[in-house]
SEVOVEX-817619 format. One line per 8 residues: number of its first residue (from 1); their letters; for each residue x, y, z of N, C-alpha, C, CB. Coordinates in nm, 3 decimals, padded with zeros to 5 digits. Glycine has a CB too. Example, Ala and Ser with C-alpha at 12.3 -4.5 7.8 and 13.67 -1.06 7.14 Angstrom:
2
1) AS) 01.319 -00.569 00.780 01.230 -00.450 00.780 01.320 -00.330 00.780 01.131 -00.447 00.905; 01.285 -00.225 00.708 01.367 -00.106 00.714 01.290 00.003 00.787 01.408 -00.060 00.572
This chain:
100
1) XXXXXXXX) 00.085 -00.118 00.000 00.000 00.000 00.000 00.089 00.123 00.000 -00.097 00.000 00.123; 00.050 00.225 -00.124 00.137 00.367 -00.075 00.008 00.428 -00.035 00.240 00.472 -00.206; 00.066 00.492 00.106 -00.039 00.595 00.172 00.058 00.689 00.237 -00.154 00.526 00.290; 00.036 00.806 00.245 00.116 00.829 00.322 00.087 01.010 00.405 00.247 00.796 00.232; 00.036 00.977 00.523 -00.001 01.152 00.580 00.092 01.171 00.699 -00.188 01.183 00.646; 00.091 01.331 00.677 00.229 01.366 00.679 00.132 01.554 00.709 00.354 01.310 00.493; 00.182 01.584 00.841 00.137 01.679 00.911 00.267 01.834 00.854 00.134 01.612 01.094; 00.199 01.935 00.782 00.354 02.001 00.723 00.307 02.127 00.735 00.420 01.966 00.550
9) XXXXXXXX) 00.371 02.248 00.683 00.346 02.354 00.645 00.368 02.388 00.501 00.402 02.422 00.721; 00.334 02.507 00.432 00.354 02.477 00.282 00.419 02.588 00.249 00.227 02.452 00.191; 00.546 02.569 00.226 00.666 02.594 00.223 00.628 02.681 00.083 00.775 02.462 00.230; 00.591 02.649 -00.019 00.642 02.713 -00.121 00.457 02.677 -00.231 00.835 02.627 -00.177; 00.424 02.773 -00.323 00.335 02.701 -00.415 00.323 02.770 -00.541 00.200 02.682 -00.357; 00.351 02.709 -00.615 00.378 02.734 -00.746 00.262 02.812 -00.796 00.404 02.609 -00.823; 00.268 02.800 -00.975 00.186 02.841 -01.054 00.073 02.723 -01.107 00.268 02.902 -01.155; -00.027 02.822 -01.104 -00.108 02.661 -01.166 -00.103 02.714 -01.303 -00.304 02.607 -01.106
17) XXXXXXXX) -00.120 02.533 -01.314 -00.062 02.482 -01.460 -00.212 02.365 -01.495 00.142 02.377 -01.440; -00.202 02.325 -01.606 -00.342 02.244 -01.627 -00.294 02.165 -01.749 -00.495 02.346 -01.660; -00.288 02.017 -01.702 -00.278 01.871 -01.704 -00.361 01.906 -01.894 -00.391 01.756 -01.534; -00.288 01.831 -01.998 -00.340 01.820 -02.106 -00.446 01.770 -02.127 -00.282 01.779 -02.163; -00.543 01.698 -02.033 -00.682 01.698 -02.031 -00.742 01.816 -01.987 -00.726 01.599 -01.958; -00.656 01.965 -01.908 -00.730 02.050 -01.898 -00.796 02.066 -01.753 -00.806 02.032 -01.996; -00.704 02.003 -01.668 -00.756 01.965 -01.515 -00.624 02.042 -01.446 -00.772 01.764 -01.470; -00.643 02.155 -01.329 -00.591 02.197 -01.249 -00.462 02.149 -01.214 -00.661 02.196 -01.175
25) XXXXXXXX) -00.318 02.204 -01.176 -00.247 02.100 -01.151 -00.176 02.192 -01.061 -00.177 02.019 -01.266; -00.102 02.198 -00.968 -00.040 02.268 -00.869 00.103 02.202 -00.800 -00.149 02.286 -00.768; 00.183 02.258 -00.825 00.288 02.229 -00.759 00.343 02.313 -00.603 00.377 02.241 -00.866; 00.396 02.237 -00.544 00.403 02.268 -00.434 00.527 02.240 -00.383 00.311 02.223 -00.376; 00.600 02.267 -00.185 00.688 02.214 -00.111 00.622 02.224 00.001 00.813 02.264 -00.115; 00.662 02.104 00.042 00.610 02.097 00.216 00.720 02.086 00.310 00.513 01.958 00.256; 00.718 02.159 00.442 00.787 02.203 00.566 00.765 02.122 00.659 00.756 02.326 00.615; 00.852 01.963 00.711 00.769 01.913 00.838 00.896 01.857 00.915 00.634 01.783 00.804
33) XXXXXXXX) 00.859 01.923 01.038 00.988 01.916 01.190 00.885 01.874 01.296 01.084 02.107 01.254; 00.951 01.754 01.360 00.891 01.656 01.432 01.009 01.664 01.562 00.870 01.501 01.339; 00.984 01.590 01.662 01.045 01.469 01.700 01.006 01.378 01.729 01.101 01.469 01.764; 01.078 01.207 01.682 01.007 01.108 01.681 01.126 01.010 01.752 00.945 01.078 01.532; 01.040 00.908 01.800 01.122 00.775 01.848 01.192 00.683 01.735 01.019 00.675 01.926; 01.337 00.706 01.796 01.380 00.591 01.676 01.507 00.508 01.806 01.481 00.692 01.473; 01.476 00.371 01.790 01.545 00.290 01.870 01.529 00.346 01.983 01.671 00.267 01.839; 01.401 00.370 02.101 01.428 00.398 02.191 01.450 00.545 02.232 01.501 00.330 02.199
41) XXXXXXXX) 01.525 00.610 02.131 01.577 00.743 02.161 01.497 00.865 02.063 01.747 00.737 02.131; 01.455 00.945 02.144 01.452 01.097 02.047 01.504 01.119 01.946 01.500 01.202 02.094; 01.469 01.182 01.818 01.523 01.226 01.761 01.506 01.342 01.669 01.549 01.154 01.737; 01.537 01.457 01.600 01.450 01.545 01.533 01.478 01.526 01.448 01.437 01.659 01.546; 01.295 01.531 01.372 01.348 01.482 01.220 01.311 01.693 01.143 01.189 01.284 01.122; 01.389 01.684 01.000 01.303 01.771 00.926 01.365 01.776 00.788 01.289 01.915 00.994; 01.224 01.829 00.739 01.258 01.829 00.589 01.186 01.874 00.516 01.278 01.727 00.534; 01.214 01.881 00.372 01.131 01.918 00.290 01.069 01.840 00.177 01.179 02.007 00.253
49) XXXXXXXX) 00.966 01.859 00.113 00.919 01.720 -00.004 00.849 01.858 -00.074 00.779 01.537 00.061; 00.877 01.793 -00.228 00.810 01.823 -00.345 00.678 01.760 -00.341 00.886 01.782 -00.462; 00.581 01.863 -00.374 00.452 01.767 -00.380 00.361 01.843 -00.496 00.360 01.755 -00.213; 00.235 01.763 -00.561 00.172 01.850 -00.638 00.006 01.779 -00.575 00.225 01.839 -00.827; -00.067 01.890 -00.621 -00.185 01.850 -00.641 -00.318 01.873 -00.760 -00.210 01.882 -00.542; -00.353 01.760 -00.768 -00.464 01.772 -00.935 -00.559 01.790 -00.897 -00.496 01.654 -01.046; -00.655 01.906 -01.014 -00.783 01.911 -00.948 -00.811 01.994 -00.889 -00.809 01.836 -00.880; -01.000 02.007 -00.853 -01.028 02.117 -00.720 -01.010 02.087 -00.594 -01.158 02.163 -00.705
57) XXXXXXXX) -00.885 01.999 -00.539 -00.822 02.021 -00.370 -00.717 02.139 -00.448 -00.717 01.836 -00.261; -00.628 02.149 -00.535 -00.552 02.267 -00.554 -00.663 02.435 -00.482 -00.517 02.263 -00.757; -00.739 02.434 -00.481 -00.816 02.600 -00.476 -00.811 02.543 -00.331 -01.004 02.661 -00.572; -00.845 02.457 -00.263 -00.809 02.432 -00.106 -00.706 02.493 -00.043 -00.781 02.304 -00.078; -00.582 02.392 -00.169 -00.430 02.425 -00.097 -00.393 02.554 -00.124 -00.303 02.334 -00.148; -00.450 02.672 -00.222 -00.429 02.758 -00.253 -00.515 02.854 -00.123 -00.454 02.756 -00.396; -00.644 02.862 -00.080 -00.685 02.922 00.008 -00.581 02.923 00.181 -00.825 02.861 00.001; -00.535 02.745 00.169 -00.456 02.770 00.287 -00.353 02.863 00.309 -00.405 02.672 00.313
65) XXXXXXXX) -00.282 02.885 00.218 -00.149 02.974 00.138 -00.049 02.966 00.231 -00.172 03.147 00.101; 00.095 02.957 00.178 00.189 02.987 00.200 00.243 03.004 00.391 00.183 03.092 00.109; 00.287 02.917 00.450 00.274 02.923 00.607 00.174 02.821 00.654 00.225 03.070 00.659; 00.047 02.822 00.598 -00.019 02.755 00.642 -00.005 02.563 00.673 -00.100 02.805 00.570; -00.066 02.537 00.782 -00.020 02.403 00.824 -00.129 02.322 00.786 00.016 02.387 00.973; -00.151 02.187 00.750 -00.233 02.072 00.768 -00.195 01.955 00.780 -00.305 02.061 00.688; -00.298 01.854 00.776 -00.249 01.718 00.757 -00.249 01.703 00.622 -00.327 01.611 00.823; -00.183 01.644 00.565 -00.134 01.616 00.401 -00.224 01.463 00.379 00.085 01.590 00.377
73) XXXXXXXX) -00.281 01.415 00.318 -00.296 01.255 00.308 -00.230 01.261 00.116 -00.519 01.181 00.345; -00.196 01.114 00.075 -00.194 01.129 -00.054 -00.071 01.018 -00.066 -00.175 01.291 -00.108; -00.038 00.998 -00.178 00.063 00.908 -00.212 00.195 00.932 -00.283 00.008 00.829 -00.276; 00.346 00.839 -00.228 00.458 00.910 -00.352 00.429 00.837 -00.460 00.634 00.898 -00.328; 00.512 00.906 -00.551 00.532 00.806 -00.674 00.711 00.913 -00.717 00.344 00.815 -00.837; 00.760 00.840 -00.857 00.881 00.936 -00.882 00.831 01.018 -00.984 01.022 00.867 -00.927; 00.912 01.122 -00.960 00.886 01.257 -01.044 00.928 01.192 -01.233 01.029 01.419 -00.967; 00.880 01.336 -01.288 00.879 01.262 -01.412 01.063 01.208 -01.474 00.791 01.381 -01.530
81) XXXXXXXX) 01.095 01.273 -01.445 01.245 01.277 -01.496 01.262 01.119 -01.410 01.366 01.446 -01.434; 01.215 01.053 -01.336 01.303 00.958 -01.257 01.372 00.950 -01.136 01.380 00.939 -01.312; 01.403 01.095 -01.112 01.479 01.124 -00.984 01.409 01.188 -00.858 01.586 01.214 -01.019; 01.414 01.094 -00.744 01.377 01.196 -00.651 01.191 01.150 -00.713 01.468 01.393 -00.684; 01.129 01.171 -00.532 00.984 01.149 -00.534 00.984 01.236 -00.534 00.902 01.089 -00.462; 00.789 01.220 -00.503 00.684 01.364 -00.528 00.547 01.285 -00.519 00.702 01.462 -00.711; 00.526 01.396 -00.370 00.407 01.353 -00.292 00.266 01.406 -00.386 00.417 01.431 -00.124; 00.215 01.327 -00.364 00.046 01.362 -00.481 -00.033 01.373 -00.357 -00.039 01.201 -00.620
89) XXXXXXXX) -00.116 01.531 -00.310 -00.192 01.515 -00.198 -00.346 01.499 -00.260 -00.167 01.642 -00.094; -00.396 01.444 -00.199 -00.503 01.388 -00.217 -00.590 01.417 -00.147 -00.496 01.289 -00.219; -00.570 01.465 00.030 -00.668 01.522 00.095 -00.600 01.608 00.222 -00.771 01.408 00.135; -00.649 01.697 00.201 -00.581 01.826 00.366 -00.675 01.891 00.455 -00.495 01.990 00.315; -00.666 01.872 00.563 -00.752 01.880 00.654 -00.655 02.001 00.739 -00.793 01.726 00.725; -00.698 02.133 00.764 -00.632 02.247 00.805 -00.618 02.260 00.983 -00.716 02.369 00.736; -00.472 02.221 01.013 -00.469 02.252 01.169 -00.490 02.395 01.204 -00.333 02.211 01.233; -00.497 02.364 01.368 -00.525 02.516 01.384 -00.407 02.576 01.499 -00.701 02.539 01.446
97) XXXX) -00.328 02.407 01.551 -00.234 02.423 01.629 -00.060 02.419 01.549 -00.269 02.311 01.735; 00.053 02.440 01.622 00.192 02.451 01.568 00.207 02.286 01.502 00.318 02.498 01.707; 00.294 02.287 01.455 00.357 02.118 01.378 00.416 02.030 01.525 00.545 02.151 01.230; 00.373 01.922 01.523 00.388 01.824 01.603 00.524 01.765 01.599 00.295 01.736 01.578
């Protein structure tokens, strides 16, 4: 199963662009600093991911804008070139508290 949600801020959001069928397409970066258990011990994670979204959730991710935090749901796959993923969000649900 690829699933994958992922609590972020949105770092960066492109221009929309529209898929040769003519469907919304949005590119994006997401911002997410944690700390999580690994072996027992603390650790801080952070980083950044390329992500896009198709469709009317783009006017969503666009209302959240820039700073704004949610939960991300959606799946990777690799970008077109081959290199390096890229998260496809699929559904965002808008926090109202800091990143976990």
């Amino acid at each position: 199963m690829n699933h994958l949600v992922l609590q972020a801020q949105l770092a960066e959001l492109g221009l929309v662009r529209y898929t040769p069928a003519g469907v919304m397409a949005l590119d994006c970066s997401l911002k997410h600093e944690s700390q999580v258990q690994e072996a027992g011990k603390p650790r801080k994670v952070a980083m950044e991911l390329k992500a896009v979204v198709i469709g009317e959730m783009g006017k969503r991710l666009q209302s959240l804008g820039v700073g704004g935090e949610a939960l991300f749901t959606g799946f990777l796959t690799t970008q077109r070139n081959g290199r390096g993923v890229i998260f496809h969000i699929t559904g965002l649900e808008q926090c109202s508290s800091g990143l976990a």
